[in-house]
Each structure stands twice: as structure tokens, then as C-alpha cells.
MDAnalysis code that builds the backbone (N, CA, C; Angstrom):
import MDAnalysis as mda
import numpy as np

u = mda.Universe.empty(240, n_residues=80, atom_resindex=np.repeat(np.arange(80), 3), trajectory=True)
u.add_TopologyAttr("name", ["N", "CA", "C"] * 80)
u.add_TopologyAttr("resid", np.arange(1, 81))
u.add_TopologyAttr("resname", ["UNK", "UNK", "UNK", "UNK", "UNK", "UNK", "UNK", "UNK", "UNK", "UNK", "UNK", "UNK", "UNK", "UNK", "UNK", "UNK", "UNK", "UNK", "UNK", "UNK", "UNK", "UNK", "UNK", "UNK", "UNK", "UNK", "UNK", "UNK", "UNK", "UNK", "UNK", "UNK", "UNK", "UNK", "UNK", "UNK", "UNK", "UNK", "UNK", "UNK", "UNK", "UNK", "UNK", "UNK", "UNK", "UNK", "UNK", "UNK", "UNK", "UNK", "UNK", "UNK", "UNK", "UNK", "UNK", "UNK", "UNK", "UNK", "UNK", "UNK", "UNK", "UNK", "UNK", "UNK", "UNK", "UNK", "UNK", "UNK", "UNK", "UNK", "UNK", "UNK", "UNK", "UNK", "UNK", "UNK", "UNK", "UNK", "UNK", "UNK"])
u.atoms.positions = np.array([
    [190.322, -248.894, 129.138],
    [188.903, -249.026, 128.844],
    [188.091, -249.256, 130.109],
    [188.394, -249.874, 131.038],
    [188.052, -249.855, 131.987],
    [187.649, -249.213, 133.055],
    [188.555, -248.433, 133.072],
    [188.336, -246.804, 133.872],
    [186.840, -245.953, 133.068],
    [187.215, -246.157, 131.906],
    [186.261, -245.339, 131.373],
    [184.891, -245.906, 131.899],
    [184.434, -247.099, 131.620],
    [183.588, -248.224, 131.592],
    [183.018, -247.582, 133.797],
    [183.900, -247.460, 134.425],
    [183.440, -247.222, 135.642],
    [183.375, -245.817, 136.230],
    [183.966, -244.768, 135.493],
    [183.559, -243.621, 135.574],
    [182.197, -243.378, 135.261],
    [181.735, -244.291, 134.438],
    [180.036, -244.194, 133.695],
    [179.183, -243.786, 135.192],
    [179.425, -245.318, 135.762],
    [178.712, -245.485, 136.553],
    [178.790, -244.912, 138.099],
    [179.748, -244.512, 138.300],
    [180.157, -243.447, 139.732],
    [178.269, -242.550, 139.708],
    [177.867, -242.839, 141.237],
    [176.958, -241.925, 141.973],
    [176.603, -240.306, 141.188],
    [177.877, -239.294, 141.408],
    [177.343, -238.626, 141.263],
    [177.423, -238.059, 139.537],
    [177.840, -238.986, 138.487],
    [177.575, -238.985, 137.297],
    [176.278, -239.151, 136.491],
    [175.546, -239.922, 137.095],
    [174.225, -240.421, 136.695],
    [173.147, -239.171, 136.631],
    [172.452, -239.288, 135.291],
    [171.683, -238.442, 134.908],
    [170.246, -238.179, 135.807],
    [170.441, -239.433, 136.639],
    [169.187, -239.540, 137.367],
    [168.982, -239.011, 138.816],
    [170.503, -238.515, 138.717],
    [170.850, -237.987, 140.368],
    [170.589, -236.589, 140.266],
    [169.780, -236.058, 139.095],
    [169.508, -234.522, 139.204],
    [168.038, -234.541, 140.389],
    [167.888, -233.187, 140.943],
    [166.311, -233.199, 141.543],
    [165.467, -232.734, 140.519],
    [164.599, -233.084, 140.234],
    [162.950, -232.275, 139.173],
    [162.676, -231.690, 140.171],
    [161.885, -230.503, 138.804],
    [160.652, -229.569, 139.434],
    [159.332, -230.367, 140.290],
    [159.372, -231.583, 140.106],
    [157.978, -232.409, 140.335],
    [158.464, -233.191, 141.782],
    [159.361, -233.808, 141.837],
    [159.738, -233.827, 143.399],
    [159.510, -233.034, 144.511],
    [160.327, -231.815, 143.849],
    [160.605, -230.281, 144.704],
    [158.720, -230.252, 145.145],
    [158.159, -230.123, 143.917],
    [157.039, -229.774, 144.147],
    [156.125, -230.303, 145.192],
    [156.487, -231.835, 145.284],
    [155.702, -232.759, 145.790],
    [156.361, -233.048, 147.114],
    [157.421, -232.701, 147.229],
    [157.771, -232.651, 148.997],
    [157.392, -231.521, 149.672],
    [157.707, -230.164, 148.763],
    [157.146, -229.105, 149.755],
    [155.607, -228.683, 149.808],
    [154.534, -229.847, 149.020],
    [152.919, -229.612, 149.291],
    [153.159, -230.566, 150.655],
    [153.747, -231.842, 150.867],
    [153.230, -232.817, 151.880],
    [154.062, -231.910, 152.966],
    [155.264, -230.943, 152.874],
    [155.528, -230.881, 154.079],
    [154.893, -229.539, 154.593],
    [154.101, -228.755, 153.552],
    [152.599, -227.576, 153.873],
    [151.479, -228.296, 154.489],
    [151.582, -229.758, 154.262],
    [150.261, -230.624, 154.639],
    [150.825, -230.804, 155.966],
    [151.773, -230.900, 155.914],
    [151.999, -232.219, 157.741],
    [152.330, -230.457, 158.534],
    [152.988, -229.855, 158.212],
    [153.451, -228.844, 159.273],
    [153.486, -227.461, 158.670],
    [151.901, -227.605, 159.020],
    [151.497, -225.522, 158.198],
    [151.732, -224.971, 159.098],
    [152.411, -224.320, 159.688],
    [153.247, -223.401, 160.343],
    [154.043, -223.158, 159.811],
    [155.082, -224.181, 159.968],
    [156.704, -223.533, 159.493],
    [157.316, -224.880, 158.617],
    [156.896, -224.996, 157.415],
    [157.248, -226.359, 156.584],
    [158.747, -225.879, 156.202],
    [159.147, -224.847, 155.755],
    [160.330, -224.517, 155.807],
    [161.565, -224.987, 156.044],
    [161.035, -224.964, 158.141],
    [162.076, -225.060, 159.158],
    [162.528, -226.802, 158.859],
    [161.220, -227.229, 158.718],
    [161.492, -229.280, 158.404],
    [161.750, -229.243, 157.326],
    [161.855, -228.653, 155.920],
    [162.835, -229.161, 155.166],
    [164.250, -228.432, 155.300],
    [164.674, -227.370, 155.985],
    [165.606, -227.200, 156.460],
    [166.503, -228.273, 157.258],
    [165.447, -228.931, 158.425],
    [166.090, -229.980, 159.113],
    [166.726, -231.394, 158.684],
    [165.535, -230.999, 157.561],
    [165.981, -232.644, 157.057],
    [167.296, -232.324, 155.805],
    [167.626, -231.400, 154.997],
    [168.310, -230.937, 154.489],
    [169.934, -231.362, 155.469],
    [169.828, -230.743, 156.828],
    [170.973, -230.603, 157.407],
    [171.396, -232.406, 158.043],
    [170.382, -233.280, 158.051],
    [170.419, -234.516, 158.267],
    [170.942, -235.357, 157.584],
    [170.362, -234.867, 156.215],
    [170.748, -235.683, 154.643],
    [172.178, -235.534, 154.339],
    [173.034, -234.315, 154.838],
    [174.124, -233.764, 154.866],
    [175.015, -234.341, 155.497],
    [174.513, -234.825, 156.995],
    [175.211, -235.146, 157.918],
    [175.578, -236.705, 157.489],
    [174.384, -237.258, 156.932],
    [174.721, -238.891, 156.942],
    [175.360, -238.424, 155.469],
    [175.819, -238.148, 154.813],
    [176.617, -238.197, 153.499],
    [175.694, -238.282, 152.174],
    [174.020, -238.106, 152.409],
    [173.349, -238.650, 151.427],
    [172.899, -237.019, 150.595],
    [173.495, -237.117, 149.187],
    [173.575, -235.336, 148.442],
    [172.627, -235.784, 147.967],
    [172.191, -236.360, 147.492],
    [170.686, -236.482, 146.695],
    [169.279, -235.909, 147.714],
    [169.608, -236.056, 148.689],
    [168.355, -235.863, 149.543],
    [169.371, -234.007, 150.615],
    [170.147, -234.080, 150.680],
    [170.334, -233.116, 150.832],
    [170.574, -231.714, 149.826],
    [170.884, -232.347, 148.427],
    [169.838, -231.222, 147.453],
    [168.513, -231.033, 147.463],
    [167.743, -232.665, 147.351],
    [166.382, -232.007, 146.979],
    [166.006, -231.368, 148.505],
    [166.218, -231.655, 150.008],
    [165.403, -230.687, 151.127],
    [166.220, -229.134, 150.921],
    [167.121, -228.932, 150.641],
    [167.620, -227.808, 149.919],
    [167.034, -227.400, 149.392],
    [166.761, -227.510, 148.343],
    [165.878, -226.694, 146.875],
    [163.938, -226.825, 147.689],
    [163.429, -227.189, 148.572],
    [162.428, -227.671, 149.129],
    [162.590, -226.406, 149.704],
    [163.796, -226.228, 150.653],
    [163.676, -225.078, 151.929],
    [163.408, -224.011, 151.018],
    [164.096, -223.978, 149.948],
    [164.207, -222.366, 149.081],
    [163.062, -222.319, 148.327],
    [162.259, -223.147, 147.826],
    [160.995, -222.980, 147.376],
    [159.807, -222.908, 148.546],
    [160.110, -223.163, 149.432],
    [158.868, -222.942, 150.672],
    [159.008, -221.580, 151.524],
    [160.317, -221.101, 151.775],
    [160.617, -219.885, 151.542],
    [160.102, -218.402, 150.791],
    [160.555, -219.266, 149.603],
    [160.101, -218.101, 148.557],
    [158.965, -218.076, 148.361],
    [158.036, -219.382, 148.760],
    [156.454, -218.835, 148.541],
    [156.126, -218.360, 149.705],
    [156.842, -218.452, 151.081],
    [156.190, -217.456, 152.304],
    [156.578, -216.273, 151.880],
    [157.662, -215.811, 151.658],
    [158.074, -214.231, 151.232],
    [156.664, -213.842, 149.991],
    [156.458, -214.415, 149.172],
    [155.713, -214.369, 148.298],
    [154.470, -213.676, 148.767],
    [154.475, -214.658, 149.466],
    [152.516, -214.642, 150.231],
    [152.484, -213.430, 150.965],
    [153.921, -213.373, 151.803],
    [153.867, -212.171, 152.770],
    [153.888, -210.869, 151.921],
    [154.196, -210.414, 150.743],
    [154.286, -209.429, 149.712],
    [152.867, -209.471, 149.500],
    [152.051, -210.410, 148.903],
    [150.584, -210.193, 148.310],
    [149.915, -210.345, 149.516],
    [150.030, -210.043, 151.208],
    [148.854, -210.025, 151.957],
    [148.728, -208.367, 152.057],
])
């Protein structure tokens, strides 16, 4: 029973360790705000940081950040 009882609670079990659409959303407007050039490249960086120190929660969400800031430059670059 016990095992069971602490498998619950292990890191990457928790329902809360998913990323939202509303995070994603809200890191890649502040990082269009701080660095309109290439917001991309900084959630790329920080992606590969979050990685390095062992932390997957933050190296999914600058992940899913790089690929949504991405896909709206490809985007933009199609409709200019």
C-alpha cells in the first residue's frame, strides 16, 4: 500500500505538471515584449538551460514557447 500511496505523489505524475495553452501564451507575449527581434532565440535559450539544470517543467513549457513563436514568425512571414 505504500508504494502505491508514493507513486501518487512522484513529480512527474501530477496532473499539474502539464503546460496550458495560457502559460504558453503568456510567456511568448512577454518574451515579444522584452525582445522583438528574435523572442524565439530566448525561449530557445532558456529551454536549453531548464534542460541543463534538470528542471522538465520549464524546459517543456520554453519548448512549446520556442514552437509557438516560431510558428507565428513563419506565419507572419506567409501573410506579408
Amino acid at each position: 500500500m505504500l508504494k502505491t500511496a508514493t507513486a501518487m505523489y512522484r513529480p512527474g505524475n501530477r496532473a499539474g505538471s502539464r503546460v496550458s495553452e495560457l502559460e504558453v501564451g503568456r510567456a511568448a507575449a512577454r518574451l515579444r515584449k522584452e525582445f522583438p527581434e528574435t523572442p524565439w532565440i530566448e525561449a530557445a535559450r532558456r529551454a536549453d538551460c531548464a534542460f541543463a539544470a534538470g528542471q522538465m517543467f520549464n524546459f517543456r513549457l520554453w519548448g512549446r514557447v520556442t514552437h509557438a513563436l516560431r510558428r507565428h514568425r513563419m506565419n507572419g512571414l506567409a501573410a506579408a
